[in-house]
Backbone and ligand atoms as CSV (ligand in chain L), in Angstrom:
chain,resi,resn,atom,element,x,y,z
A,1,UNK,N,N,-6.544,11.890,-8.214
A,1,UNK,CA,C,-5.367,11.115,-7.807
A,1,UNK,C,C,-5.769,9.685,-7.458
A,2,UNK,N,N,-4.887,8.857,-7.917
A,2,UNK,CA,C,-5.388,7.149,-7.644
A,2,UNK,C,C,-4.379,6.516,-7.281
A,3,UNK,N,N,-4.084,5.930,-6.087
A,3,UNK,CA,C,-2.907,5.283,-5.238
A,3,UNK,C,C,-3.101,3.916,-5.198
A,4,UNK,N,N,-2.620,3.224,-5.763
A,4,UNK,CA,C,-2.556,1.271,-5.917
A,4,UNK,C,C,-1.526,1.299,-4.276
A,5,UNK,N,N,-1.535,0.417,-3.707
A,5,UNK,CA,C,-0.530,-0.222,-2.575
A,5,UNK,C,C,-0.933,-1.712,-3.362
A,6,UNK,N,N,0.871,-1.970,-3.037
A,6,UNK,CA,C,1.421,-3.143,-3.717
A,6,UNK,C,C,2.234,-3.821,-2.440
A,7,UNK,N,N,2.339,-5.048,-2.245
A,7,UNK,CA,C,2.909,-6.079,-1.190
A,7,UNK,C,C,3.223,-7.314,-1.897
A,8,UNK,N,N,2.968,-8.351,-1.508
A,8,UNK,CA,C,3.846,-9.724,-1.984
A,8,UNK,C,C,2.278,-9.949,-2.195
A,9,UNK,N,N,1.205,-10.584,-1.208
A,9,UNK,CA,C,0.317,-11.586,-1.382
A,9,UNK,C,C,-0.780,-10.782,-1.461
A,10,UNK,N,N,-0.878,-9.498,-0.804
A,10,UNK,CA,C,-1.958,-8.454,-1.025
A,10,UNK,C,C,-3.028,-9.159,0.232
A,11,UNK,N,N,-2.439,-9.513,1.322
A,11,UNK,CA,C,-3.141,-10.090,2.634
A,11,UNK,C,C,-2.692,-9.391,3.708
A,12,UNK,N,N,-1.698,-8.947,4.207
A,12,UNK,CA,C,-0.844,-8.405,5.420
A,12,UNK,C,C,-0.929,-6.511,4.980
A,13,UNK,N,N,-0.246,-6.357,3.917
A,13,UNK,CA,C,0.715,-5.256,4.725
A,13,UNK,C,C,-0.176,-4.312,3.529
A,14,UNK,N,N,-0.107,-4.302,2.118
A,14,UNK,CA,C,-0.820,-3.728,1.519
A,14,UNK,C,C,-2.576,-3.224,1.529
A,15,UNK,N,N,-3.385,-4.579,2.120
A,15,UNK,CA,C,-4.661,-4.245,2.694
A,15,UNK,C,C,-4.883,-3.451,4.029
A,16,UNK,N,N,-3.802,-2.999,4.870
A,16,UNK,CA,C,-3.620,-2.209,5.926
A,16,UNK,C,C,-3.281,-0.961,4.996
A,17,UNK,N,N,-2.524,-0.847,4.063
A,17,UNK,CA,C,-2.007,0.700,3.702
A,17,UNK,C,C,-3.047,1.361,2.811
A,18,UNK,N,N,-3.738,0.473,1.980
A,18,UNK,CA,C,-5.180,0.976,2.025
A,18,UNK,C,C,-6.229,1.597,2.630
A,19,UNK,N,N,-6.549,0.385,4.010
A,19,UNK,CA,C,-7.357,0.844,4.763
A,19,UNK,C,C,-6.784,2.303,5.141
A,20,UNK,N,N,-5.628,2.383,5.681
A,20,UNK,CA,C,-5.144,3.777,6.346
A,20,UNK,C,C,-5.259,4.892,5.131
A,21,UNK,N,N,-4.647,4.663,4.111
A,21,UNK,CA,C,-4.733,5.533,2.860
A,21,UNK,C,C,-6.114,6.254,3.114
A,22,UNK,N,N,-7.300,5.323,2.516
A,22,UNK,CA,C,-8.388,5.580,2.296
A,22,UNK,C,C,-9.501,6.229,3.277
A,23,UNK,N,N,-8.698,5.791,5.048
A,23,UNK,CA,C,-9.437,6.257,5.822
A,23,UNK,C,C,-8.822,8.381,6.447
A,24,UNK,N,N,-7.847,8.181,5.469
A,24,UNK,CA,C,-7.370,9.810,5.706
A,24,UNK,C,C,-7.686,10.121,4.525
A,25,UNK,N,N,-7.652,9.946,3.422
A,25,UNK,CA,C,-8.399,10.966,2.317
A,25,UNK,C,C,-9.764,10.835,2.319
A,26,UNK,N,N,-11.176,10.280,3.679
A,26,UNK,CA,C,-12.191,10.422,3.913
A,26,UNK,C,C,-12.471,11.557,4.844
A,27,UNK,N,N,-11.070,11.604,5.792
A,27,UNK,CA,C,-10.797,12.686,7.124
A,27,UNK,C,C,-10.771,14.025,5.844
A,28,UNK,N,N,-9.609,13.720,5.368
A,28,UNK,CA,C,-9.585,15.189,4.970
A,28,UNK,C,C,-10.065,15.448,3.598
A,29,UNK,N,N,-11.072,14.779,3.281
A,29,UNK,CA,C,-11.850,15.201,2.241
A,29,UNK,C,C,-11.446,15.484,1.091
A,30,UNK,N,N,-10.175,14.556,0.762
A,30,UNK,CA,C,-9.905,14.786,-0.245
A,30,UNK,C,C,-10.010,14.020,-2.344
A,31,UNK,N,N,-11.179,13.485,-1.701
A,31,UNK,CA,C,-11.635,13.023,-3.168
A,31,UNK,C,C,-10.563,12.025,-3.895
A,32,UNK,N,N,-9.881,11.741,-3.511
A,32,UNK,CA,C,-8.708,10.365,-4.037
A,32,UNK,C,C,-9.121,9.382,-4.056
A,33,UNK,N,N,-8.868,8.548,-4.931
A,33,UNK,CA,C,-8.866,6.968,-4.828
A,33,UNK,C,C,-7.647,5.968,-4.808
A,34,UNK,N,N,-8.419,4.786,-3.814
A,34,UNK,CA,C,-6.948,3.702,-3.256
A,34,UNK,C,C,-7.618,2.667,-3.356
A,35,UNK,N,N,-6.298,1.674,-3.852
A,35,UNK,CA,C,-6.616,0.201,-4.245
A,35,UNK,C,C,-5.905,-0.515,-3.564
A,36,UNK,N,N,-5.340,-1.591,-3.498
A,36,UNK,CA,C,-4.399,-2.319,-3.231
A,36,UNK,C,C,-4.278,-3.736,-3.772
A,37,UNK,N,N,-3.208,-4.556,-4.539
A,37,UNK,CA,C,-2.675,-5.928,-5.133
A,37,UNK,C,C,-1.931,-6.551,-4.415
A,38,UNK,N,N,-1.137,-7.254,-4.831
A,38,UNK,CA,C,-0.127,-8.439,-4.714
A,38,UNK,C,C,0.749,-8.361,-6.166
A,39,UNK,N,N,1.822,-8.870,-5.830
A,39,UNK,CA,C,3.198,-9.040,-6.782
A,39,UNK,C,C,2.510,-10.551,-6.808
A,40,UNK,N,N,1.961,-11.084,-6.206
A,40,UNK,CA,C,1.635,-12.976,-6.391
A,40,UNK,C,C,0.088,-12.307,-6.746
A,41,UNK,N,N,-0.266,-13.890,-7.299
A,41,UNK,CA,C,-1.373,-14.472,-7.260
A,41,UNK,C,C,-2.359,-15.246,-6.006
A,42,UNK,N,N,-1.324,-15.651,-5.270
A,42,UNK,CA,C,-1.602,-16.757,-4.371
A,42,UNK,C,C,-2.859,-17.179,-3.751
A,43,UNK,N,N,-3.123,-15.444,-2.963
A,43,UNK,CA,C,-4.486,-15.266,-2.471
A,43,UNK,C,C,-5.867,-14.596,-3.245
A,44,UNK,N,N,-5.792,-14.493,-3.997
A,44,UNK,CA,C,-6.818,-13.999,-5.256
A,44,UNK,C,C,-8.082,-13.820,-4.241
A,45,UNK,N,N,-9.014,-13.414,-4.029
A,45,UNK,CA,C,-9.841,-13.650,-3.737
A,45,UNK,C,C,-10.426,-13.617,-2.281
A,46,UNK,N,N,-9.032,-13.509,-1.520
A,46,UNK,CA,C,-9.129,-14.134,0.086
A,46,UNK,C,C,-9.772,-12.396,0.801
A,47,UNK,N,N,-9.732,-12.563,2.013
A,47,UNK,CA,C,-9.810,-11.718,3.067
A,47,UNK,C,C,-8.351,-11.428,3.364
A,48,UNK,N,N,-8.212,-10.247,3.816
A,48,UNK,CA,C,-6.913,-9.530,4.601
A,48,UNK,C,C,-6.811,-10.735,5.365
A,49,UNK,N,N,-5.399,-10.980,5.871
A,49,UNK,CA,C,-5.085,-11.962,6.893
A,49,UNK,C,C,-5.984,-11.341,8.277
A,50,UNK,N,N,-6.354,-12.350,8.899
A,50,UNK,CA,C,-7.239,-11.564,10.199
A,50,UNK,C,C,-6.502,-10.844,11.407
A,51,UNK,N,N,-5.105,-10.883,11.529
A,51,UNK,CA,C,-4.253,-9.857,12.316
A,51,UNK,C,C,-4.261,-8.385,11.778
A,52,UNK,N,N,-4.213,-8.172,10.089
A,52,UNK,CA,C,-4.411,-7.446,9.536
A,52,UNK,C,C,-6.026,-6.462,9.791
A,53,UNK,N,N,-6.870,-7.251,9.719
A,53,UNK,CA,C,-8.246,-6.775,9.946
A,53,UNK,C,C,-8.267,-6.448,11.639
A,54,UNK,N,N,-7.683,-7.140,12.457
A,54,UNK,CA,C,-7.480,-6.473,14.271
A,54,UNK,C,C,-6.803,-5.487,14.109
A,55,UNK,N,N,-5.668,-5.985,13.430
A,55,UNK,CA,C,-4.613,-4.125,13.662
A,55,UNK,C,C,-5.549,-2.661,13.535
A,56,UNK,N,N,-6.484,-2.826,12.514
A,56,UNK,CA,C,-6.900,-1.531,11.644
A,56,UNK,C,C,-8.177,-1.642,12.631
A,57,UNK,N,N,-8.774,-2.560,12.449
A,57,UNK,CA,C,-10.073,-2.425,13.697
A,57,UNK,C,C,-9.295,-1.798,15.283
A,58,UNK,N,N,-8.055,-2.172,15.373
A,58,UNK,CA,C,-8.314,-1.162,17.019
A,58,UNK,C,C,-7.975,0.184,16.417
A,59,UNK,N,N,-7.616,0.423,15.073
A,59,UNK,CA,C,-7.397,2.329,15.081
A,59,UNK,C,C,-8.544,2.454,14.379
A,60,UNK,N,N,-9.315,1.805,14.725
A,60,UNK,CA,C,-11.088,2.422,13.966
A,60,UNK,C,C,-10.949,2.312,13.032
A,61,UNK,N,N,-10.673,1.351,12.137
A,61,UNK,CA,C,-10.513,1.188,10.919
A,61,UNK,C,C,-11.200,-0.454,10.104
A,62,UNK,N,N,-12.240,-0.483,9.458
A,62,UNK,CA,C,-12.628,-1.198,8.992
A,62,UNK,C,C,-12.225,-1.796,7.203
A,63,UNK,N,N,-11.533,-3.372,7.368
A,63,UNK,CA,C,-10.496,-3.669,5.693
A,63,UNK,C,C,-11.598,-4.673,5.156
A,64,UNK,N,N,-12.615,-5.143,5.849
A,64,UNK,CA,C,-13.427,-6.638,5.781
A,64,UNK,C,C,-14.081,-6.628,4.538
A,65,UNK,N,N,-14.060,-6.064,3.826
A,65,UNK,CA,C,-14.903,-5.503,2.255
A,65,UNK,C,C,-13.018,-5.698,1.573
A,66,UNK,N,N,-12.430,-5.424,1.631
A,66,UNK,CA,C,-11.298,-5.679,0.568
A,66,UNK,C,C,-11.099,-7.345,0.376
A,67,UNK,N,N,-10.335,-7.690,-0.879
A,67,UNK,CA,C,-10.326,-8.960,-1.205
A,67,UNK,C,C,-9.103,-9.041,-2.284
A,68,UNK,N,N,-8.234,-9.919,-1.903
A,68,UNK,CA,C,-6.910,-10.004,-2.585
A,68,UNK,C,C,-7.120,-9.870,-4.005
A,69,UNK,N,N,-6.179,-9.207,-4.757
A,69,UNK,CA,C,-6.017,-9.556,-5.930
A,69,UNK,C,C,-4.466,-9.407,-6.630
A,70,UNK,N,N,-3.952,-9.398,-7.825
A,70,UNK,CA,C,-3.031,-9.799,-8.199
A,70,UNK,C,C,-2.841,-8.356,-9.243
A,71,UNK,N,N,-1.928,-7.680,-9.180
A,71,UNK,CA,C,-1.266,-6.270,-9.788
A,71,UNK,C,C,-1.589,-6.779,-11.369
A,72,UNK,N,N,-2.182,-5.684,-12.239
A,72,UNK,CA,C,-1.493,-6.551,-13.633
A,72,UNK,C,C,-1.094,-4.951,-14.060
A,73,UNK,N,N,-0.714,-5.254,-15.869
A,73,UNK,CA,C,-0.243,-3.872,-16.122
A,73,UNK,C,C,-1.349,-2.889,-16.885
A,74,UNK,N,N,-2.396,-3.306,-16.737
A,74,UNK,CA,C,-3.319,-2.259,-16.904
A,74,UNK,C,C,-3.135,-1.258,-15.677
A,75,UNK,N,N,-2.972,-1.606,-14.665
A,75,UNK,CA,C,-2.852,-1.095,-13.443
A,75,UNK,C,C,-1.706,0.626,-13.485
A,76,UNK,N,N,-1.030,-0.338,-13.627
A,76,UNK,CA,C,0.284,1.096,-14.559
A,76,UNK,C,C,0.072,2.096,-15.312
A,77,UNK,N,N,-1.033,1.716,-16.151
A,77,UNK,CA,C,-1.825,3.128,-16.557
A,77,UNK,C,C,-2.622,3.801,-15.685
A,78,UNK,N,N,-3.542,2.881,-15.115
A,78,UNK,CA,C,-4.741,3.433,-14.423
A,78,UNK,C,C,-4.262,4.274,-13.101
A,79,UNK,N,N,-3.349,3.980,-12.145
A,79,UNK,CA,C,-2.906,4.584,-11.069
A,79,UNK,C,C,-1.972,5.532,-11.348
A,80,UNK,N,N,-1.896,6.864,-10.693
A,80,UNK,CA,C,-0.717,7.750,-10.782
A,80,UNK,C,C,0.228,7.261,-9.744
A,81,UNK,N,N,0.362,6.584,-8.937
A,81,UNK,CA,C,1.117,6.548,-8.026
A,81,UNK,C,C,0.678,5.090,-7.835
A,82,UNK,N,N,2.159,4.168,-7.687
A,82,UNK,CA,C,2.154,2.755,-7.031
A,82,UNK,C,C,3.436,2.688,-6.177
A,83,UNK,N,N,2.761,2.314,-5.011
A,83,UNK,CA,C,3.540,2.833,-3.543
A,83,UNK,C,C,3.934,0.912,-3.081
A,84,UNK,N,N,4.744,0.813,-3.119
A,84,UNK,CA,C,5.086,-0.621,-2.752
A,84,UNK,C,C,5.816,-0.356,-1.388
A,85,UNK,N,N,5.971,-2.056,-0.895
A,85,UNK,CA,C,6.257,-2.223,0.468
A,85,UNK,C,C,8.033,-2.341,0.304
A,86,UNK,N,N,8.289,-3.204,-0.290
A,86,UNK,CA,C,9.734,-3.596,-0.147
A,86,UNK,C,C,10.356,-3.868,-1.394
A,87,UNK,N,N,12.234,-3.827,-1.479
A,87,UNK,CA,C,12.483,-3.837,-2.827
A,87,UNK,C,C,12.201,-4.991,-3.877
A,88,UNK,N,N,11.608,-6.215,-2.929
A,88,UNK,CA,C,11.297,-7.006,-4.155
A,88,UNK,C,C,10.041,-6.929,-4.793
A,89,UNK,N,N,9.191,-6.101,-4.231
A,89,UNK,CA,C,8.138,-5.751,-4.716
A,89,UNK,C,C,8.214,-4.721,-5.896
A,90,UNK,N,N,9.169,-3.701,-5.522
A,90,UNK,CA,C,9.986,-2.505,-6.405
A,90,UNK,C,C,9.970,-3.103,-7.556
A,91,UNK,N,N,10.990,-4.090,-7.727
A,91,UNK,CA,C,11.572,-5.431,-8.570
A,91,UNK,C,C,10.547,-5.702,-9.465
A,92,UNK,N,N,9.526,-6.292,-8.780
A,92,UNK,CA,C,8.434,-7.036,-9.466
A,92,UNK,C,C,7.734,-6.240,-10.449
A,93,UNK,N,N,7.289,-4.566,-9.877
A,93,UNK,CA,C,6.641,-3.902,-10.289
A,93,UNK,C,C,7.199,-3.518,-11.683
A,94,UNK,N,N,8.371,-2.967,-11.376
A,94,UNK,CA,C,9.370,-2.516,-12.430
A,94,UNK,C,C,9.056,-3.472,-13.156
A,95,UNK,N,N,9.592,-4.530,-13.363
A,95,UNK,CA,C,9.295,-5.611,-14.356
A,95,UNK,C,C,7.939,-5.788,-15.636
A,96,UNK,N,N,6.783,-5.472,-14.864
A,96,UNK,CA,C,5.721,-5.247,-15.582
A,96,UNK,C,C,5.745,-3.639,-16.491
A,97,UNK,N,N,6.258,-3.251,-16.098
A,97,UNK,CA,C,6.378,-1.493,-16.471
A,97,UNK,C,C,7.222,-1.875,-17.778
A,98,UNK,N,N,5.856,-0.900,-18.845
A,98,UNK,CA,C,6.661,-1.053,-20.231
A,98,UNK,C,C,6.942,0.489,-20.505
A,99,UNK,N,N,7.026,1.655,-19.860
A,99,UNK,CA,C,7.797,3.218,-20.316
A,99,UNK,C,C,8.169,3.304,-18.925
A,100,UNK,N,N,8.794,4.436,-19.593
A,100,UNK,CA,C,9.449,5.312,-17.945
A,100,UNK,C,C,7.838,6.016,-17.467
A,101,UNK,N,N,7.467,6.299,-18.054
A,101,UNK,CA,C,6.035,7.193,-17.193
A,101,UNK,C,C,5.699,5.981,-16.435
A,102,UNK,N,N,5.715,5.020,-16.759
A,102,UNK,CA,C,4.825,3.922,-15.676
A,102,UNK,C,C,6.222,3.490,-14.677
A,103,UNK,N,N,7.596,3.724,-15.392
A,103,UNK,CA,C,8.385,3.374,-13.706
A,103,UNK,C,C,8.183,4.317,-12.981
A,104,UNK,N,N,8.308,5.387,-13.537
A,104,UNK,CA,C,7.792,6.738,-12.515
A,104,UNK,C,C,7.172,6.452,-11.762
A,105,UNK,N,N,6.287,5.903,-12.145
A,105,UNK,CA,C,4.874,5.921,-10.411
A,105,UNK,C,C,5.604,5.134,-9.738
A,106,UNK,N,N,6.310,4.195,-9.493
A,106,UNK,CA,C,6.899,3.587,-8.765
A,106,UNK,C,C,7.504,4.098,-7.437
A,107,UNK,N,N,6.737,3.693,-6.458
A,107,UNK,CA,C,8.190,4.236,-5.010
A,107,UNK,C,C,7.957,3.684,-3.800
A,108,UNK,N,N,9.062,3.199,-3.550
A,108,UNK,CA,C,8.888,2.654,-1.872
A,108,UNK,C,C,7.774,3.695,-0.963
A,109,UNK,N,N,6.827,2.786,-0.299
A,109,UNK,CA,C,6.182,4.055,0.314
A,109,UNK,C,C,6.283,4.716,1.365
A,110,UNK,N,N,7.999,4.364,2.065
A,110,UNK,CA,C,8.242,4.310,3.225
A,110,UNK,C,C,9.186,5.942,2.931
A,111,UNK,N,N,9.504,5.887,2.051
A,111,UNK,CA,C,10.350,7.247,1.052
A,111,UNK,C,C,9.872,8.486,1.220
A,112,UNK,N,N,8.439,8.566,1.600
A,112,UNK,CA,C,7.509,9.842,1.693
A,112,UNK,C,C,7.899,10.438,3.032
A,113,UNK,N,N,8.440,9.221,4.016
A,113,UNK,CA,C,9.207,10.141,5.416
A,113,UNK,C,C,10.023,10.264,5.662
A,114,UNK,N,N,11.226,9.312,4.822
A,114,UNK,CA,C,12.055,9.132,5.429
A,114,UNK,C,C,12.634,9.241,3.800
A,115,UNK,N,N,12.954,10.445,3.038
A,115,UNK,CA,C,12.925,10.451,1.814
A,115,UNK,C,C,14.631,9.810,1.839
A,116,UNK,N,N,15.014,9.368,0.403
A,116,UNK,CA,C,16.362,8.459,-0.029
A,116,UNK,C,C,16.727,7.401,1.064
A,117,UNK,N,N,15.936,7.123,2.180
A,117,UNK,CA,C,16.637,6.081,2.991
A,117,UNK,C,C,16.126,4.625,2.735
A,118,UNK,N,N,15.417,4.723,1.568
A,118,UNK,CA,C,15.010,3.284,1.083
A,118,UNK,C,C,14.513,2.095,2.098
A,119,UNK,N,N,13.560,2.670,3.113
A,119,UNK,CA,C,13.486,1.870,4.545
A,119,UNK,C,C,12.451,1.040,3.608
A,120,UNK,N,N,12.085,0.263,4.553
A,120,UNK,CA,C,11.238,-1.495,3.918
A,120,UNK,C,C,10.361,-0.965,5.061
A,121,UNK,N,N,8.729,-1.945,4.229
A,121,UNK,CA,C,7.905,-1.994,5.300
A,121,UNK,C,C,7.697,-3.774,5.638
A,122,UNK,N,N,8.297,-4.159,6.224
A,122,UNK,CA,C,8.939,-5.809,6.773
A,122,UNK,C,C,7.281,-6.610,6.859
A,123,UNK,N,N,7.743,-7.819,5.967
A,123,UNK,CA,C,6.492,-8.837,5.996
A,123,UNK,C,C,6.283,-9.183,7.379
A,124,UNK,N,N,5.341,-9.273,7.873
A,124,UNK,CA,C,4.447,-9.721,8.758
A,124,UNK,C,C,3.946,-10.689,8.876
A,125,UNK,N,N,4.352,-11.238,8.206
A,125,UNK,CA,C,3.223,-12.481,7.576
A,125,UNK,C,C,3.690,-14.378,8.266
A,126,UNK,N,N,5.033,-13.951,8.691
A,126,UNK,CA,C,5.308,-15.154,9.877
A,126,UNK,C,C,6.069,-14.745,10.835
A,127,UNK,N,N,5.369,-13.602,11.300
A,127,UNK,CA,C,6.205,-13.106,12.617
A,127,UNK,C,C,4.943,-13.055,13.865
A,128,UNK,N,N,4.855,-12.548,14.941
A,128,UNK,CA,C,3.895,-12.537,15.997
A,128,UNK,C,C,2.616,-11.138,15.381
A,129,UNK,N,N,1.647,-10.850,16.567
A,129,UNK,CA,C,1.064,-9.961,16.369
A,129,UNK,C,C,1.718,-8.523,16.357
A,130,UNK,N,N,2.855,-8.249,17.211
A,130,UNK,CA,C,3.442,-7.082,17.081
A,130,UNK,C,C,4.157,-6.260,16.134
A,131,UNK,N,N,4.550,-7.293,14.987
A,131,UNK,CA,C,4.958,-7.036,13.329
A,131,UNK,C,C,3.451,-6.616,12.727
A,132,UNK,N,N,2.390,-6.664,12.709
A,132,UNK,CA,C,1.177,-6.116,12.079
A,132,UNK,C,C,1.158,-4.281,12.749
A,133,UNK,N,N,1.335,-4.437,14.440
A,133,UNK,CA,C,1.180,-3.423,14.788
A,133,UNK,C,C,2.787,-2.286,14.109
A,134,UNK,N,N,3.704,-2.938,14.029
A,134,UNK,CA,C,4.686,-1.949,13.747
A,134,UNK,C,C,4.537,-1.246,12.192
A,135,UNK,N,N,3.697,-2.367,11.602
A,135,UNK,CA,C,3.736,-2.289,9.996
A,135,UNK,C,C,2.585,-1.093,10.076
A,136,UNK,N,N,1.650,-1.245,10.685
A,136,UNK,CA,C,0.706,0.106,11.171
A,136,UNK,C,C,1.330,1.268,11.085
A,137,UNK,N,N,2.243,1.511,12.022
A,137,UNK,CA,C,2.945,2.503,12.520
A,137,UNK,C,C,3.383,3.348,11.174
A,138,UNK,N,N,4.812,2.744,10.672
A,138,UNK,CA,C,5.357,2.760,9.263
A,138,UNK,C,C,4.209,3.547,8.324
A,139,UNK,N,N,2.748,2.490,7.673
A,139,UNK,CA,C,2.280,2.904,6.658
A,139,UNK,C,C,1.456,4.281,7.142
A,140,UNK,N,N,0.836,4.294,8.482
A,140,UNK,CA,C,0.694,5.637,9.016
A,140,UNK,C,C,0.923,6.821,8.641
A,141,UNK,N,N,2.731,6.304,9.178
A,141,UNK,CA,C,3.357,7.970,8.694
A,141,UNK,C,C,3.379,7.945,7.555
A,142,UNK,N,N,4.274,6.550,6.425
A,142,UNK,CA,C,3.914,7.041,5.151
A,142,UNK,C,C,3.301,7.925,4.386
A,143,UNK,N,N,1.724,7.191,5.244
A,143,UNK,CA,C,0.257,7.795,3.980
A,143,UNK,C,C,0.276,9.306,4.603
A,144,UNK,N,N,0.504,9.701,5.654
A,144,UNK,CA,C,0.695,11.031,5.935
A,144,UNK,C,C,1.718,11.985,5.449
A,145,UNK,N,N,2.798,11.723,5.061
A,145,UNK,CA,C,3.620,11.908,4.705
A,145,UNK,C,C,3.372,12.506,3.146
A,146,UNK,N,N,2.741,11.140,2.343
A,146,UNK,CA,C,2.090,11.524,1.068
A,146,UNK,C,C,1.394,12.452,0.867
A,147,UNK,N,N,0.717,12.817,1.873
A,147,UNK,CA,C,-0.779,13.483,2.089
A,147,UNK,C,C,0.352,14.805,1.996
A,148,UNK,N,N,0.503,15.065,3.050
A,148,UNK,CA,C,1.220,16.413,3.233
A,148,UNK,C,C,1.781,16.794,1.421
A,149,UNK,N,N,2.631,16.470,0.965
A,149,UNK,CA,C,3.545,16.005,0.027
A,149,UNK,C,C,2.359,16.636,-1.387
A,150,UNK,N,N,1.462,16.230,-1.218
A,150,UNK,CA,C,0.062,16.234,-2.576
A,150,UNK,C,C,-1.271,16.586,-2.624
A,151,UNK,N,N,-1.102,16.822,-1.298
A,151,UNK,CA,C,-2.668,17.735,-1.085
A,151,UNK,C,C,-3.116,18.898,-1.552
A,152,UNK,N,N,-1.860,19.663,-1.674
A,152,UNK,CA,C,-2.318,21.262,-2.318
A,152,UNK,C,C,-1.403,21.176,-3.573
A,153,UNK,N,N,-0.976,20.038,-4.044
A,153,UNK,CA,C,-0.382,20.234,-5.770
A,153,UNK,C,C,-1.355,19.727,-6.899
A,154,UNK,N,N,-2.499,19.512,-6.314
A,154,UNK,CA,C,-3.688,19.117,-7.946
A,154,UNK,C,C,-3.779,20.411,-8.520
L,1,LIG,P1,P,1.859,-9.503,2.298
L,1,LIG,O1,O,2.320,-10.765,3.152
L,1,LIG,O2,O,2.761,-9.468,1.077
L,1,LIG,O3,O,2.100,-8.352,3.203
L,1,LIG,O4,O,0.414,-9.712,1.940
L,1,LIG,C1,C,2.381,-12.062,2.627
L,1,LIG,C2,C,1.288,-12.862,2.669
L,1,LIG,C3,C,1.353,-14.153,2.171
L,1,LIG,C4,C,2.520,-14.623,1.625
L,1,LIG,C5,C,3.617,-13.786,1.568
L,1,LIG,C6,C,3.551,-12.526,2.071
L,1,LIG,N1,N,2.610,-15.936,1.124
L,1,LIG,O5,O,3.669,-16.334,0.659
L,1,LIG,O6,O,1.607,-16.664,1.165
């Protein structure tokens, strides 16, 4: 199983749903792989925003090895599952998607708890420190949510 997380700049909210992704399929041993992009280009290259890297460092969580990059549509093959933050990301993704098997992977990743309520996981990215911590919260249950959801269907 291979999980892309998708966001706008691939600095805030997607390099957190990684870190969390990746640090529960290490807990529970489950042999998966997680990536994470951007719908932009902007930050190519950068570090997680550094609120991003505090949030995950106080839940024991280390992002400082990830480095922005930009979604393309090779990606659409390679991942079974692309878990985006919000609908313009949805938008974006869709857009690159040339079959239905590749819209398929497509899904809000907030859907895994709160299934058909189409909740958003809200940019962070010019709000205070307490929007990083809520966005925590959110991709948390998400990736748990997933987990539950796909752990015993390989
Ligand atoms: P992210 O947040 O999509 O959660 O990484 C953003 C980071 C940067 C920008 C937008 C959103 N930006 O426009 O630079």
């Amino acid at each position: 199983m291979k999980i892309l997380m998708v966001c706008l700049g691939n600095i805030c909210r997607s390099p957190l749903a990684e870190g969390i992704m990746q640090d529960k399929i290490d807990q529970y041993a489950l042999g998966w792989t997680t990536d994470s992009a951007g719908t932009g280009g902007w930050h190519s290259g950068e570090l997680p925003d550094p609120r991003s890297i505090a949030t995950a460092r106080d839940h024991g969580i280390d992002i400082r090895h990830q480095r922005a990059r930009q979604i393309t549509r090779r990606d659409l093959d390679e991942f079974d599952h692309i878990l985006v933050m919000d609908a313009s990301n949805y938008q974006n993704v869709l857009e690159l998607a040339q079959n239905d098997q590749q819209r398929q992977k497509v899904e809000l990743i907030r859907n895994f708890a709160q299934p058909g309520h189409n909740l958003q996981v809200p940019d962070p990215y010019y709000g205070g420190n307490d929007g990083f911590e809520r966005v925590f919260d959110m991709l948390d249950e998400a990736c748990e949510a997933f987990i539950r959801q796909y752990r015993n269907a390989e």
